[in-house]
N, C-alpha and C positions, 0 to 999 in steps of 0.2 A: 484810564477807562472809567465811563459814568456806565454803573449798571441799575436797570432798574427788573424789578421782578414782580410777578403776581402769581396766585396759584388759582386755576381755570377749570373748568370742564368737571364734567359726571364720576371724573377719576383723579380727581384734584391735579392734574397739569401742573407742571413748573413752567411758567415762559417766562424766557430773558428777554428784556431788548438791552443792546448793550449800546456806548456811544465814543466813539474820537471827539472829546471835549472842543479841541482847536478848530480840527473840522467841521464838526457837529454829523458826519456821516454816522451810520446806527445800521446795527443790522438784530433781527428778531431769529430767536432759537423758538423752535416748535409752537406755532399759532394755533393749540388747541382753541376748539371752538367755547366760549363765546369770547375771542380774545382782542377781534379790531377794534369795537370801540373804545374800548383801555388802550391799545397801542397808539390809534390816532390820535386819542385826547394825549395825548405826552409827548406825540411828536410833536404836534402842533402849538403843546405848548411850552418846550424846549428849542420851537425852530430845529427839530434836527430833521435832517431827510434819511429816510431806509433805503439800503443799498441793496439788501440782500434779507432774503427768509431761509435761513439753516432750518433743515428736518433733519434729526440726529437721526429719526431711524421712521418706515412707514405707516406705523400703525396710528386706528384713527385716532386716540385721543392725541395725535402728536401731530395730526397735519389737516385738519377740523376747516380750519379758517385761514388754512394758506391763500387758496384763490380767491377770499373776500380782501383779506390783506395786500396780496399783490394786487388787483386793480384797486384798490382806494391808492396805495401809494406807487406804483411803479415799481415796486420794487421783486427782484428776478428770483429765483424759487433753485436752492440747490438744496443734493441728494446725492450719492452713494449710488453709483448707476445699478449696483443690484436690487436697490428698492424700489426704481426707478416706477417697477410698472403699479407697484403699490399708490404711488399718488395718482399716477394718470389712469389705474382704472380700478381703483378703492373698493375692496372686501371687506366691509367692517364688519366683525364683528360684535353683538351686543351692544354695539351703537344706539343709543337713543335718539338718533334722529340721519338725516341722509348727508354723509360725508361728500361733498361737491370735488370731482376733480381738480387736479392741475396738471400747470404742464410743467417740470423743469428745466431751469436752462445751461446749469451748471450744473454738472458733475464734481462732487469731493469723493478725491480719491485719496490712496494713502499716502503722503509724503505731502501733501497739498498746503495751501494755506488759503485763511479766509480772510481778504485784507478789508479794511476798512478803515478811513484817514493814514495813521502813524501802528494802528493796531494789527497783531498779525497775531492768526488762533492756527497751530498745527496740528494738519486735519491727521487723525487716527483712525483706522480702520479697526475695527472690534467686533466682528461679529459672535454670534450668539444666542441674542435677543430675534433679531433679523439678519438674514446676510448680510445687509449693507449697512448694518449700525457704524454710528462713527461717536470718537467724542472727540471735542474740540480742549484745546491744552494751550493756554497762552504762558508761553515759559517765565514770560519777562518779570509776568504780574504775579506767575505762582495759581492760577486759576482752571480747572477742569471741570468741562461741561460734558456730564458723563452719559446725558439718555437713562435709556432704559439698559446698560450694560451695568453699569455699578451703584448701588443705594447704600445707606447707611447701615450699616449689619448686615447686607443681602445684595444680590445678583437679580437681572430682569428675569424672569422666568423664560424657560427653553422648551415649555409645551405649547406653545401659541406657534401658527402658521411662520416658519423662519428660523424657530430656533430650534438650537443644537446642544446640546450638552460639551460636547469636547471642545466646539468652536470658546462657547462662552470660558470654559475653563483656563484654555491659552490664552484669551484676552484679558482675563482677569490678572493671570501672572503675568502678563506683560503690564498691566499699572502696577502692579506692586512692585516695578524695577525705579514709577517718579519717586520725590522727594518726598519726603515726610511731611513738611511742611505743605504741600501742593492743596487749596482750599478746592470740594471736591460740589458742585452744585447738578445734584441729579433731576433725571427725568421727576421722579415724581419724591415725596417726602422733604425730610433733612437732611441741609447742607453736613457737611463733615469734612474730614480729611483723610489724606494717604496714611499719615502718622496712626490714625484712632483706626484705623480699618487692617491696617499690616497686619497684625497678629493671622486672621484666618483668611487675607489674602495669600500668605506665604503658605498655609498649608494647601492651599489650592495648587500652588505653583509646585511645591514641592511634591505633591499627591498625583500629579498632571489630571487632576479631575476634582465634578464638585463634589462636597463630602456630605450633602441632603438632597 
């Protein structure tokens, strides 16, 4: 897998576009706005085509520039059908500017996968943050794309419109059952891993709740 990253938007954004080298198919994790012309200049000049736009979860700094990105490239708009109505009729909060609808046309669900060329990312359901957070887990590579569910020292916050404290809690201790080694690339901040983060993932798990 060819990954490439930028960090975007009024709340520093993570977005991925990731790529199947052989294929050159690509799909983009959360098109915070101002994120297409970075994404089209790379496709364009990698020749790779976008297959697909991942929204780990609804909120706007995470789906900003989906529908500019899908009509520049074609490419189809999935989502966690419980956040479904978050893209197609967007509440932003605190937004600095007007979050433009979409539509999507895939559902990720739990057990799902998000294919691309030879690549396959197994969709996770983790709510929390929003009911329909998801992170994506490519086992092969060792790689998790965690949203706004998991950050470096910390958990997405469960007072914003969606989130739950208990939800977020079990999804937590459900990633503290990956591998240590598992490289962890979040919604917003530093990258990190399963390994550095165990310590007060397990007290979650073991607590069945968060402990701030």
């Amino acid at each position: 897998m060819e990954r490439l990253h930028r960090v975007l938007g009024p709340v520093a954004t993570n977005v991925h576009v990731l790529a199947d080298a052989r294929s050159r198919e690509a799909i983009a994790i959360d098109t915070a706005t101002p994120s297409l012309a970075w994404i089209a200049d790379e496709l364009a000049a990698r020749e790779w085509t976008l297959k697909l736009i991942v929204s780990t979860h609804g909120h706007w700094d995470h789906i900003g520039d989906n529908a500019a990105v899908a009509a520049h490239t074609g490419a189809d708009i999935a989502v966690h059908p419980l956040d479904r109505e978050r893209l197609t009729d967007p509440k932003p909060l605190w937004a600095p500017f007007e979050i433009v609808p979409s539509i999507p046309a895939i559902e990720l669900a739990e057990g799902g996968e998000v294919r691309f060329g030879e690549i396959r990312l197994a969709v996770l359901h983790t709510p929390g943050h929003t009911e329909g957070s998801v992170c994506l887990l490519d086992r092969d590579a060792g790689l998790l794309f965690s949203g706004d569910t998991l950050f470096a020292g910390s958990w997405g916050r469960v007072d914003l419109p969606g989130g739950d404290p208990a939800e977020m809690a079990a999804s937590l201790a459900r990633l503290s059952e990956l591998e240590d080694a598992i490289e962890v690339f979040p919604g917003h901040g530093n990258a990190t891993t399963i390994g550095r983060e165990r310590a007060w993932l397990e007290l979650v798990r073991d607590g069945g709740r968060l402990f701030a």
